[in-house]
matplotlib code that plots the C-alpha trace (Angstrom):
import matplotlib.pyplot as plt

x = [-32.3, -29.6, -27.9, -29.9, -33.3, -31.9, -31.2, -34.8, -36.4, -38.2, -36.4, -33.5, -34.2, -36.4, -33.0, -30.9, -33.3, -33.3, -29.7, -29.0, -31.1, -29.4, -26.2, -27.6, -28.5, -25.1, -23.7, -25.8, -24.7, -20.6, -21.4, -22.7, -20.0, -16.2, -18.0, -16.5, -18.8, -17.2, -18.2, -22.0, -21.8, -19.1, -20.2, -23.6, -21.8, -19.9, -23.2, -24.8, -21.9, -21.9, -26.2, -25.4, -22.6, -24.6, -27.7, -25.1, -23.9, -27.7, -28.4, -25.8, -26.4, -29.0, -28.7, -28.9, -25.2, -24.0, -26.5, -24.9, -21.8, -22.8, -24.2, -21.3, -19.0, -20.7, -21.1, -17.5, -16.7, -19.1, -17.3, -13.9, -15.0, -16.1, -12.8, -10.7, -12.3, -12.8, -9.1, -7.7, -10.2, -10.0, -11.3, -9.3, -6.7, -6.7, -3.0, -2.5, -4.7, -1.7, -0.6, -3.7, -3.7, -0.7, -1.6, -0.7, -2.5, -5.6, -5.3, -5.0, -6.5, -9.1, -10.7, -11.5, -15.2, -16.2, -16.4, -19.3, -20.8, -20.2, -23.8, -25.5, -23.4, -24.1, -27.2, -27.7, -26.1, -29.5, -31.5, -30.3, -30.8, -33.8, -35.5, -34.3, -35.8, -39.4, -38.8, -37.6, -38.9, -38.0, -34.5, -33.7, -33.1, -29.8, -26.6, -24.6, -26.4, -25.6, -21.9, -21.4, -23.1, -20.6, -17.3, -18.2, -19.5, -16.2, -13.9, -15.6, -15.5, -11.6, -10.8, -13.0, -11.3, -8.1, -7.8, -10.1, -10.0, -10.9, -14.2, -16.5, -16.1, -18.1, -16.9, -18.1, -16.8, -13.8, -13.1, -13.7, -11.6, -8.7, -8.9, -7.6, -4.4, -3.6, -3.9, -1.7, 0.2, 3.5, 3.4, 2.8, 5.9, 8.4, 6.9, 7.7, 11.3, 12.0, 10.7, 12.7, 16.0, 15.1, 14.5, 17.4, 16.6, 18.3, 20.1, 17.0, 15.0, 17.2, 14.9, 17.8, 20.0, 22.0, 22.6, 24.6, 26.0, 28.9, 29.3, 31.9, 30.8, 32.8, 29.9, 28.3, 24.9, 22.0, 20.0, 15.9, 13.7, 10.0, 7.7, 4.0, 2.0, -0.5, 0.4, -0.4, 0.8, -2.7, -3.7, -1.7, -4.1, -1.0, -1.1, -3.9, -5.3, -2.2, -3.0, -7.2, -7.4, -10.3, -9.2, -10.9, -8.6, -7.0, -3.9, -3.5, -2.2, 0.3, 1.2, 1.6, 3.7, 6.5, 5.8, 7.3, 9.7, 11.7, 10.6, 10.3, 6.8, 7.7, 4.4, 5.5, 6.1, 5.7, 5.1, 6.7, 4.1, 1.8, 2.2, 4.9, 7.4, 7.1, 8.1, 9.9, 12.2, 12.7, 13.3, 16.2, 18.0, 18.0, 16.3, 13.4, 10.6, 8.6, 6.8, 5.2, 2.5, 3.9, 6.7, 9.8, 12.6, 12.6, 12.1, 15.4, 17.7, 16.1, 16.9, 20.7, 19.1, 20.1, 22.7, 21.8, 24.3, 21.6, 21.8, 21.6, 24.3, 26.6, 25.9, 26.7, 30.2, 31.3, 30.6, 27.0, 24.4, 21.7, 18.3, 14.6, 12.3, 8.8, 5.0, 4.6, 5.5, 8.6, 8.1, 5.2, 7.2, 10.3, 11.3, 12.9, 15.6, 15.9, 16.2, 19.5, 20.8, 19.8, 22.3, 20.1, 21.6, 18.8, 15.8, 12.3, 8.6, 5.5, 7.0, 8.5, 5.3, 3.5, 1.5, 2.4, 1.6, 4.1, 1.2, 0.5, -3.6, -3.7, -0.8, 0.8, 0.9, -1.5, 0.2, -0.2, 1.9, 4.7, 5.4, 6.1, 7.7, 10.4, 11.1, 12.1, 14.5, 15.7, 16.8, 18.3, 20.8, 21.0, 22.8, 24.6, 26.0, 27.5, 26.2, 22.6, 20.1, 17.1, 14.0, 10.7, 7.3, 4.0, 1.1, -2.1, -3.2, -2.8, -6.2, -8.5, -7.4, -6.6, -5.8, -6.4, -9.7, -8.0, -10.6, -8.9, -10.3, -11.1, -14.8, -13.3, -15.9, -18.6, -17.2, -17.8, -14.8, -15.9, -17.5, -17.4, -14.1, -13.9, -14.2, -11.9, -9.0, -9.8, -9.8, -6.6, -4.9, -6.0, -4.5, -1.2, -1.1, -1.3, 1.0, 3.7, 3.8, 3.8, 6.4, 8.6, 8.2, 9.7, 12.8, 13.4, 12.9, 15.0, 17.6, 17.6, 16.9, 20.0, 22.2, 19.8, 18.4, 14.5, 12.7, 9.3, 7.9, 5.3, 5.5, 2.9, 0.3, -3.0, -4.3, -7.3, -11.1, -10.8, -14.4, -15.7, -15.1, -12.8, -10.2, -6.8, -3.5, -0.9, -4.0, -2.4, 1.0, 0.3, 3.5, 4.9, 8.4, 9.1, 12.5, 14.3, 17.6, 20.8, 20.9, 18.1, 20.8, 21.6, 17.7, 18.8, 20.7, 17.7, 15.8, 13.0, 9.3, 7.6, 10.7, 9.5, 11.1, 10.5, 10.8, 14.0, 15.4, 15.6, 18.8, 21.1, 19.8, 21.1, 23.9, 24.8, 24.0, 26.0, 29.0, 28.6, 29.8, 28.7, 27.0, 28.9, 26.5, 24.4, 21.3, 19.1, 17.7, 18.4, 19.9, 17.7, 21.4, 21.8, 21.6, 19.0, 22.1, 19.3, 18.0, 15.1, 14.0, 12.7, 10.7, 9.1, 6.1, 2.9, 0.0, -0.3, -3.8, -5.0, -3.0, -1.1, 2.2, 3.5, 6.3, 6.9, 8.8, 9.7, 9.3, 5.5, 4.3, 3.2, 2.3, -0.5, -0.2, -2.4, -0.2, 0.9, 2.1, 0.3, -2.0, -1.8, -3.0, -0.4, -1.0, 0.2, 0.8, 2.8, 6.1, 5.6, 1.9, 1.9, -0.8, -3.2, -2.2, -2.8, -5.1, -5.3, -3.7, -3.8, -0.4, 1.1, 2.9, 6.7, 8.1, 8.1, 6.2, 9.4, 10.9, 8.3, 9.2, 12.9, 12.7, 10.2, 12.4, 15.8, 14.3, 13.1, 16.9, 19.2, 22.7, 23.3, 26.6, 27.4, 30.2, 33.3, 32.7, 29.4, 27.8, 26.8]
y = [22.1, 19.6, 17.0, 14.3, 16.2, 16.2, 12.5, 12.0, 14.1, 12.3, 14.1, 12.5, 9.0, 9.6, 11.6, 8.3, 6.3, 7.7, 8.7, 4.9, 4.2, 6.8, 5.4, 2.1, 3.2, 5.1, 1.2, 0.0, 2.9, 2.0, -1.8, -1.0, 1.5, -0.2, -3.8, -3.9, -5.8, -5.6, -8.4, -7.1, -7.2, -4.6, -2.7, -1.9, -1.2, 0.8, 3.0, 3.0, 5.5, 7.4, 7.8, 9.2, 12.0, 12.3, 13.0, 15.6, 17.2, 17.9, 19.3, 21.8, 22.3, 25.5, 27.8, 27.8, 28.3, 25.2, 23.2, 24.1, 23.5, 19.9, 18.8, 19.4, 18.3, 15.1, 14.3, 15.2, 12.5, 10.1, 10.6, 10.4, 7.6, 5.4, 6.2, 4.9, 2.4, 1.1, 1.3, 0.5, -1.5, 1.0, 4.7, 7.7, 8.9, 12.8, 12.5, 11.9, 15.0, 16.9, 14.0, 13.8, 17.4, 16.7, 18.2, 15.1, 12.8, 15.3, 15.2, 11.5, 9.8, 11.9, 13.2, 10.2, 8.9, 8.0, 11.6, 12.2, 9.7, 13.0, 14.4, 11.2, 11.8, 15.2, 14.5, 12.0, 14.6, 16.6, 14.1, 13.4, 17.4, 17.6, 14.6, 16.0, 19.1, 17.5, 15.5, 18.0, 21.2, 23.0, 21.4, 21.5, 25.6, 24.9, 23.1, 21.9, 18.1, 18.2, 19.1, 16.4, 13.7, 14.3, 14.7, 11.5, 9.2, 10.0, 9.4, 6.1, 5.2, 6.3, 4.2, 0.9, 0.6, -0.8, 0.6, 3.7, 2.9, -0.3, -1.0, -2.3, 1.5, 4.4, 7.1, 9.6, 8.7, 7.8, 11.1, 12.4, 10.1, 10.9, 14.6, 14.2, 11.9, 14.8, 17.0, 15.3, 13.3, 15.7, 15.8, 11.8, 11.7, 13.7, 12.2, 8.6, 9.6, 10.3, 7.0, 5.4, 6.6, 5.0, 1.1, -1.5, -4.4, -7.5, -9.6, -11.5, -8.5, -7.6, -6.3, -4.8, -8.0, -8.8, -11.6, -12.7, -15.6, -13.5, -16.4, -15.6, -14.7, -15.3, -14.3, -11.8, -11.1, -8.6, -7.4, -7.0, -6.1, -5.8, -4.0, -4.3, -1.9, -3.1, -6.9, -9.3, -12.9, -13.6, -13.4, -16.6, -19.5, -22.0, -19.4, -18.4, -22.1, -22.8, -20.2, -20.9, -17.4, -16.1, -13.1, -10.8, -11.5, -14.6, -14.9, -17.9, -17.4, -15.4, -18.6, -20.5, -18.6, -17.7, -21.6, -22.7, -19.7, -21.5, -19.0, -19.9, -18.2, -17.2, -18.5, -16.2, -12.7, -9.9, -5.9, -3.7, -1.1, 0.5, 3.6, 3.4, 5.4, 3.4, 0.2, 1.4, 2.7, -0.7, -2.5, -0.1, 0.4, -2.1, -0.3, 0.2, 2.2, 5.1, 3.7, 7.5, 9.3, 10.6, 9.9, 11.4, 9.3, 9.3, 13.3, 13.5, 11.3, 13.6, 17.1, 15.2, 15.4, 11.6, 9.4, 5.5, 4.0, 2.1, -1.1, 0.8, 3.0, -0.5, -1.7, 1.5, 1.8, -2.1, -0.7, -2.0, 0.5, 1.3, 2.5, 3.2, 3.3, 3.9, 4.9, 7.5, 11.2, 11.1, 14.3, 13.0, 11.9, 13.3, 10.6, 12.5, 13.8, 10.6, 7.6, 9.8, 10.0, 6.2, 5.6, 5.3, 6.9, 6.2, 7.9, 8.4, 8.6, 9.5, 12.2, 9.6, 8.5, 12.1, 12.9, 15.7, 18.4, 17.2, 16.5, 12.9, 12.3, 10.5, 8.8, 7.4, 4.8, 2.0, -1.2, -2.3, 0.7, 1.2, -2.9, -2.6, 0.6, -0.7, -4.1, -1.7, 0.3, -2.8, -4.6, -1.6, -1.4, -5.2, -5.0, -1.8, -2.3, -5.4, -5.1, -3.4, -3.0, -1.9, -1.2, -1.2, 0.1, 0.1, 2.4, 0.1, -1.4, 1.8, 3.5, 4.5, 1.1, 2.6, -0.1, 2.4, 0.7, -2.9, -5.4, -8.6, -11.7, -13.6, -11.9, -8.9, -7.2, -8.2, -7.5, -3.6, -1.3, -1.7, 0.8, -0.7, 0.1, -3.9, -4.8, -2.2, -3.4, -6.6, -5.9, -4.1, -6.9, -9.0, -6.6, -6.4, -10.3, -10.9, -7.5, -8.9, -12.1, -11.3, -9.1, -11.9, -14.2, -11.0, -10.9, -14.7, -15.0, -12.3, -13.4, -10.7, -12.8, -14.6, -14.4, -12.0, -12.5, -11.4, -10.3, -9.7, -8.0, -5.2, -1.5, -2.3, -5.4, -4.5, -7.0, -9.3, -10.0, -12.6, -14.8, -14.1, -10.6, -11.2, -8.9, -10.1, -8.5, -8.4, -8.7, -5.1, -6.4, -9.7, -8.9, -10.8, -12.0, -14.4, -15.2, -16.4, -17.1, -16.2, -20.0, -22.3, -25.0, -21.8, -21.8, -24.8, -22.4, -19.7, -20.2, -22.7, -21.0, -21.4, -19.2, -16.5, -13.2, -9.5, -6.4, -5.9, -9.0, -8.1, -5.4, -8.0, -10.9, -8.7, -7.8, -11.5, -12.8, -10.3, -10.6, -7.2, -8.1, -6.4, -2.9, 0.4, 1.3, -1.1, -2.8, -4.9, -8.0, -11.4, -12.5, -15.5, -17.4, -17.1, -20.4, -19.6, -18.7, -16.4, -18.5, -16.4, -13.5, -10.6, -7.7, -4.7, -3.6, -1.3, -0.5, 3.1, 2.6, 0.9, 2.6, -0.5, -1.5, -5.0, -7.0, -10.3, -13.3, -16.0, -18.7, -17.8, -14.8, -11.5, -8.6, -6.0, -2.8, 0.7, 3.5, 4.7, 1.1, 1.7, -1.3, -4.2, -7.9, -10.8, -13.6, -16.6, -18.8, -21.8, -20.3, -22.0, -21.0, -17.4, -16.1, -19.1, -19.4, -16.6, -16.5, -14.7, -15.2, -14.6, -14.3, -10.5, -8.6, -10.2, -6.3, -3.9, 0.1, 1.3, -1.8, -0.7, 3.0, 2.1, 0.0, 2.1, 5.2, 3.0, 2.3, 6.1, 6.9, 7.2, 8.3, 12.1, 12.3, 11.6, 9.0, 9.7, 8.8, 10.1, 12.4, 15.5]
z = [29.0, 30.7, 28.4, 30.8, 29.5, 26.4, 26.2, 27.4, 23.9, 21.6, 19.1, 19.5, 19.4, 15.9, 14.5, 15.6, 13.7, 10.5, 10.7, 10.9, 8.6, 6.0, 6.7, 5.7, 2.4, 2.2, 2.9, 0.3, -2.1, -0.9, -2.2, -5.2, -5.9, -5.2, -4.8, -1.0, 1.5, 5.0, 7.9, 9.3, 13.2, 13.5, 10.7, 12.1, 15.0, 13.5, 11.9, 15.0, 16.7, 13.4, 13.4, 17.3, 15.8, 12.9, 15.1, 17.2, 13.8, 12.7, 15.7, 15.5, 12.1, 13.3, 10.3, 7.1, 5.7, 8.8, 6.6, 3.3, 5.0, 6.4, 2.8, 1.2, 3.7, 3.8, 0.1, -0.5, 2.6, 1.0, -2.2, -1.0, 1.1, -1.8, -4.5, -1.8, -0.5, -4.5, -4.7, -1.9, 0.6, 3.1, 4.1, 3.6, 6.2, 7.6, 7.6, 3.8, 2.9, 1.9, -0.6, -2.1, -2.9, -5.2, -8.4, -10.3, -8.3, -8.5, -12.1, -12.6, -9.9, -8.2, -12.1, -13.2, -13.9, -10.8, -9.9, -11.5, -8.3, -6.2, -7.4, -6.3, -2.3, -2.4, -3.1, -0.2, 2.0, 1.1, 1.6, 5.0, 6.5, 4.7, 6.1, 9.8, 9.1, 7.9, 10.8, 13.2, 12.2, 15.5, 16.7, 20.8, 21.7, 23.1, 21.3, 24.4, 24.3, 20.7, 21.2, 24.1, 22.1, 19.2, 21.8, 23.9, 20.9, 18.7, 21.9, 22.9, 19.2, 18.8, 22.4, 21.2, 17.2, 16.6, 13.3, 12.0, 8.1, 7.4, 5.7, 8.7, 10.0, 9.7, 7.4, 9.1, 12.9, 11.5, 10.4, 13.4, 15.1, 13.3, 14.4, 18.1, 16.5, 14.0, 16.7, 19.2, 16.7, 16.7, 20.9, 20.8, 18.2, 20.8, 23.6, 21.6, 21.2, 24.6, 26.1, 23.4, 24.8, 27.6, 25.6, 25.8, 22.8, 23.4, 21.1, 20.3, 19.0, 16.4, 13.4, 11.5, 10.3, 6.9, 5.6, 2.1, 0.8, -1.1, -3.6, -6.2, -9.6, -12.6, -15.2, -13.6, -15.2, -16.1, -13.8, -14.4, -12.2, -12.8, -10.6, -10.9, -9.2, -7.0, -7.6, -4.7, -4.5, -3.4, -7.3, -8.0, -7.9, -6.4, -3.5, -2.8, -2.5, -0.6, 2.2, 1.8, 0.4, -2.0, -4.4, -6.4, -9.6, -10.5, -12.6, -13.8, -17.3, -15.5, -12.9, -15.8, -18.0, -15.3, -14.1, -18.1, -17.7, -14.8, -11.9, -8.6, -7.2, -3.0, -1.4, 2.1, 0.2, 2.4, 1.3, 3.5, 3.7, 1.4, -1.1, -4.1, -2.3, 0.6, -1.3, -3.9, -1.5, 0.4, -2.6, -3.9, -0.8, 1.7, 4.4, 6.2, 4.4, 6.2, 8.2, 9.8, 8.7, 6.1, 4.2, 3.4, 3.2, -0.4, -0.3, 2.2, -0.6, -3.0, -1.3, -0.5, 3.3, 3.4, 1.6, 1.9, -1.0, -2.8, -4.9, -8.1, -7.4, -6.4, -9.4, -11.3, -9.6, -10.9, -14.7, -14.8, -17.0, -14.4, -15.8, -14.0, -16.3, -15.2, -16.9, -14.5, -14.2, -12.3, -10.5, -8.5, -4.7, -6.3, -8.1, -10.7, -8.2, -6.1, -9.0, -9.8, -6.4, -5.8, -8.9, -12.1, -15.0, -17.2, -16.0, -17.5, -16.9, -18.8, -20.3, -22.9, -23.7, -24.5, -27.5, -29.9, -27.7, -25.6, -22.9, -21.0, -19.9, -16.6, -15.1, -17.9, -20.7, -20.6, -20.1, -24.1, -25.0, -22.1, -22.4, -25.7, -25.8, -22.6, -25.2, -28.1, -25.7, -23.6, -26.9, -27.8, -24.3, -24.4, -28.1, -26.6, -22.9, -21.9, -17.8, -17.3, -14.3, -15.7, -13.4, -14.6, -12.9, -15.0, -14.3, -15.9, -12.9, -10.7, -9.6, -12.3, -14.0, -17.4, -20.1, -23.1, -23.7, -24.0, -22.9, -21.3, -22.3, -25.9, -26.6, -26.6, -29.4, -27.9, -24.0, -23.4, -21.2, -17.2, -15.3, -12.1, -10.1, -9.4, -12.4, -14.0, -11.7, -13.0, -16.3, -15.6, -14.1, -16.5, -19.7, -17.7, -17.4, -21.3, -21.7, -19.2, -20.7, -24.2, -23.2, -21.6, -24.1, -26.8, -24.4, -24.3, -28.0, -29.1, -26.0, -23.8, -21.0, -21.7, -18.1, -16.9, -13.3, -14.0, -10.1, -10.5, -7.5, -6.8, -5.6, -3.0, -2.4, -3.4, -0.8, -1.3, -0.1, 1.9, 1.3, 5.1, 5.1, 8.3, 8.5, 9.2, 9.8, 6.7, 4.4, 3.0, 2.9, 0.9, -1.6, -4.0, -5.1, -7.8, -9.3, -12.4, -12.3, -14.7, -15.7, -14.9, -13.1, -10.7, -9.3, -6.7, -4.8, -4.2, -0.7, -0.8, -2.0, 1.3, 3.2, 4.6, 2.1, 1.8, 0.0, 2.0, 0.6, -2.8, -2.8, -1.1, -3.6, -6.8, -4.7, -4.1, -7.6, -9.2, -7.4, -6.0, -2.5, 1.0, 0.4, 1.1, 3.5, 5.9, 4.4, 6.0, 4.5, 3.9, 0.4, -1.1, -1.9, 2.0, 3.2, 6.3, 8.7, 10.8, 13.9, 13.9, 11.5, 12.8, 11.1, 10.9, 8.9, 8.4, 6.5, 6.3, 4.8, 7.8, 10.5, 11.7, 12.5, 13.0, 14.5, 12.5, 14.5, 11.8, 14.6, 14.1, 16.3, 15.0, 17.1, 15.9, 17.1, 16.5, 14.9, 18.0, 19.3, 22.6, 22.2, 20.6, 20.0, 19.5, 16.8, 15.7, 12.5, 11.0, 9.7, 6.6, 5.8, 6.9, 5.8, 5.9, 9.8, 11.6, 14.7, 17.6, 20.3, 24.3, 24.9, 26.1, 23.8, 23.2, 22.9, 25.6, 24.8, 24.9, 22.6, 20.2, 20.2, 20.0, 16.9, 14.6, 15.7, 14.5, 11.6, 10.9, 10.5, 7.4, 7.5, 7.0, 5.9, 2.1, 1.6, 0.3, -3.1, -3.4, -6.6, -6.6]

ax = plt.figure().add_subplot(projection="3d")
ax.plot(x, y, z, "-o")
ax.set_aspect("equal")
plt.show()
């Protein structure tokens, strides 16, 4: 039989139909699961190229163990499909496989109680070669049509989607669609390089700039600096009204609190990428995050591959204390080995928080505990050490949400623990809220905060549902960045709230309000005591989630490209309302292919030789 013949069966026009139809009730299954509605148009779309693979795939499927094969494949997609897209707002990627195989991210984020969904996807999976077999009893006697259908659908659908993960796709083509880029990815990667060799950047495109104020500091103070995971500015009602935005979770109580507290809440925050690493990385050292596949700069500082002189290890060498303390295991992206070689000499994770038999469930303390446990120890180095850093990264509002079975809210008997993924993050956010401020109220009282610059940032945005179900660049890197200053008189001389600030900002602002001076090693950033010196700002960015990588022009143009920065769409917005601004535009790309190349694979490199003065 020819694939035209083929085309022509009956057969395959009544698979189509009820695969589309199962993947409806897969959507409908998706909702009622992580709560994420994506816009309808392309997601039907979407479902209609994944009924035609679908269709290919059951063809195939001619014997019995390919079927067994195909069920569970499928359930375990669906599955997999539906945890990340409950915490994260996106489908899983091919490329971050490995990671997720991580035995501590198995244990606490993949066995958690959703799992016990995968029956129900499995079970769906079933439903879905059954029905083609009732339906279908004897398939087409040759495979070839089958085969074609799946090749040609998934390349048309890989050529038409600018990004393969976010919610309006189909699960199961996106998959697919992934497999020719993780084929070809290390080829694409060389091929990259050597065009970028080629690239001249001009003076104008200039993404790797520092700027300081280098004030003189007679008093130099503390140093604290919060990190929440998964914390978008979005949640702020002043911001999120400000930018027209509608999010999930609303933090007022939190607003307010830092509002009486004397900080200033940045309205333009941006997250470098996603992943804690990623971010955590940015905000230490100065420099670019991974913005590849898969990351491994931290890994490379870790195995003394790399030696960026980070902002802890600045601090350390002008006699300040430097500690990390975070709810987490520390061994999970090698954090253990890196927070030393960043210049920490405190270090601890969840293994300060474990139970008798010496053992930690999940990924660490609920919020409640680790809050109150970091005020007990940072009294404690306040009344010893006259000049601390202390860096602090909960774990509460991390995917599966654990708060220890705190229930935000003041009906808390009569309120029982969420099931639902969306309302367990907001239940989670909520619990960290009362936790963060009860805890910041302790270190005012008892005078901690006393000459102590306090950053509150996040690890990585956690992005937001915007109330149209559009989908807009940056919505993954929606960060935050709020500020207290040493002495409340000293806020005037911080950047305005609507400046556009980022991740990389942060270093060179402790740097600057310490007295620290100019880093050992180049940073790139721009110090919020800087008095805006910069003409024009210019910065890189990606969400790894999504596949995306983005040039940001602080005159107000933006440039979205796909992961390999072949093609992209250009977009503008009012500098001062970033993220309430942007729209497309039809103007060509301001950056060249090779441009592109040339700046990601800049911004891929760390110096290799250790400094003079640097540890063991």
């Amino acid at each position: 039989m020819s694939v035209y013949r083929a085309l022509q069966d009956q057969r395959l026009g009544m698979t189509l139909l009820m695969a589309f139809t199962w993947l409806l009730l897969v959507r409908v299954c998706f909702l009622l699961d992580s709560g994420v509605l994506p816009e309808a148009g392309r997601m039907l779309l979407s479902d209609l190229a994944g009924a035609a693979i679908l269709t290919g795939l059951l063809m195939l499927a001619r014997t019995t163990l390919l079927r067994v094969f195909l069920v569970i494949g499928l359930g375990c997609l669906l599955m997999a499909s539906a945890m990340h897209l409950s915490a994260h707002g996106t489908y899983p990627r091919l490329a971050m496989i490995s990671k997720s195989a991580d035995p501590v991210f198995l244990v606490s984020s993949v066995l958690n109680p959703q799992l016990l969904l995968l029956p129900v996807y499995i079970g769906l999976a079933w439903l879905l070669v059954r029905s083609y077999r009732w339906l279908v009893p004897s398939p087409p006697p040759r495979a070839t049509s089958a085969a074609v259908l799946v090749v040609v659908t998934t390349l048309i659908y890989l050529a038409a989607s600018h990004s393969l993960t976010t919610a309006r796709n189909n699960p199961v083509a996106s998959l697919l669609a992934q497999i020719p880029g993780a084929i070809l990815a290390p080829a694409g990667s060389q091929v990259g390089k050597e065009v970028a060799k080629d690239a001249t950047i001009g003076e104008d495109d200039d993404y790797f700039q520092a700027d300081m104020a280098q004030p003189d500091v007679d008093n130099p103070p503390n140093v604290l600096l919060i990190m929440v995971e998964g914390l978008s500015a979005a949640y702020f009602p002043s911001i999120s009204e400000y930018h027209d935005l509608t999010p999930a979770i609303s933090l007022e109580k939190l607003e307010r609190a830092l509002n009486r507290k004397g900080f200033r809440l940045y309205r333009n925050a941006l997250s470098m990428e996603r992943q804690t690493d990623r971010g955590t990385f940015a905000i230490l050292c100065g420099r670019y995050p991974d913005f590849q596949r898969l990351s491994t700069k931290m890994a490379d500082v870790a195995d003394a591959k790399a030696f960026p002189v980070c902002m802890p290890e600045a601090l350390r060498s002008r006699g300040y204390t430097t500690a990390y303390w975070q709810a987490a295991p520390l061994e999970y992206m090698s954090k253990d080995r890196f927070m030393p070689r960043a210049g920490f000499s405190r270090v601890t994770g969840a293994a300060a928080f474990a139970t008798g038999n010496g053992e930690q469930e999940g990924w660490g303390p609920p919020d409640p505990v680790y809050f109150a446990d970091i005020a007990t120890r940072l009294r404690k180095l306040d009344q010893d050490e006259s000049r601390w850093l202390v860096t602090l990264l909960n774990v509460g509002t991390h995917h599966p949400f654990d708060t220890g079975g705190e229930i935000a809210g003041d009906d808390k008997d009569n309120t029982p623990l969420p099931t639902d993924p969306q309302e367990a993050r907001r239940n989670a956010m909520q619990v960290m809220e009362q936790t963060l401020i009860g805890f910041l109220d302790d270190m005012e009282q008892s005078g901690v905060l006393d000459n102590t610059l306090v950053v509150l940032t996040s690890d990585e945005s956690g992005g937001f549902v915007r109330q149209d179900r559009t989908v807009f660049p940056l919505d993954g890197n929606t960060g935050v960045l709020a500020i207290r200053a040493p002495q409340p008189d000293q806020l005037q001389d911080y950047a305005d709230r609507d400046r556009i600030v980022a991740q990389l900002d942060i270093p060179l602002t402790i740097l600057d309000a310490t007295g620290a001076g100019e880093p050992p090693t180049p940073m790139t950033g721009r110090s919020l005591l800087s008095q805006d010196r910069l003409e024009e700002r210019e910065l890189m960015l990606a969400d790894t989630y999504t596949g995306m990588k983005f040039f940001l022009r602080e005159s107000g143009q933006l440039l979205a490209c796909t992961e390999s920065l072949v093609r992209c769409e250009t977009w503008r917005f009012t500098p001062g309302r970033l993220f309430g601004s942007l729209s497309p535009s039809d103007q060509p790309p301001f950056l060249t292919l090779e441009q592109r190349l040339r700046l990601f694979d800049e911004a891929a490199k760390l110096p290799t030789d250790p400094p003079d003065d640097s540890r063991p």
